[in-house]
C-alpha positions, 0 to 999 in steps of 0.5 A, spaced: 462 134 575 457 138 579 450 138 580 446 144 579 439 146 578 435 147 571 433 155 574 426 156 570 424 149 572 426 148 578 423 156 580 417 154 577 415 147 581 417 150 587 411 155 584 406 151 583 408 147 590 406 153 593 413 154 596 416 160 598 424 160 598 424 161 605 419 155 606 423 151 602 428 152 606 425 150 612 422 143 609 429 142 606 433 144 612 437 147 607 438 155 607 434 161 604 441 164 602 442 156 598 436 156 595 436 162 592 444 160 590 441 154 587 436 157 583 440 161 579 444 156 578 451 159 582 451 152 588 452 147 585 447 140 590 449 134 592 447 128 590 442 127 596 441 134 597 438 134 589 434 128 591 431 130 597 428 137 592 425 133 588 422 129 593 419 136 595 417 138 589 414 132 586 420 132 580 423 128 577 431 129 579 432 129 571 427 134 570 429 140 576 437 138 575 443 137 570 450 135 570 455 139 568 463 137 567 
């Protein structure tokens, strides 16, 4: 079972957030490289890792992520 992001949602609030890659990198404490991974669904997240995003995000953890088997 694995956590990953719903690409277009989660691109998009992070978007409307005013969020570059780079600074959501930074606010998270993740890496560019893990966002930009994230985004296109190719790294999968913890459950923690997802929280915090969508803390960030000001999403619900449902709406910017799917659990795959």
């Amino acid at each position: 079972m694995k956590i990953v992001a719903r690409s277009e949602v989660f691109i998009k609030a992070r978007i409307l957030k005013g969020y570059s890659q780079r600074d959501l990198a930074k606010q998270s404490g993740l890496s560019h490289a893990f966002i930009s991974l994230l985004e296109r669904s190719l790294k999968p997240v913890g459950p923690g890792t997802a929280k915090k995003l969508s803390d960030l995000l000001d999403k619900d953890l449902e709406e910017l992520f799917s659990i795959e088997q």
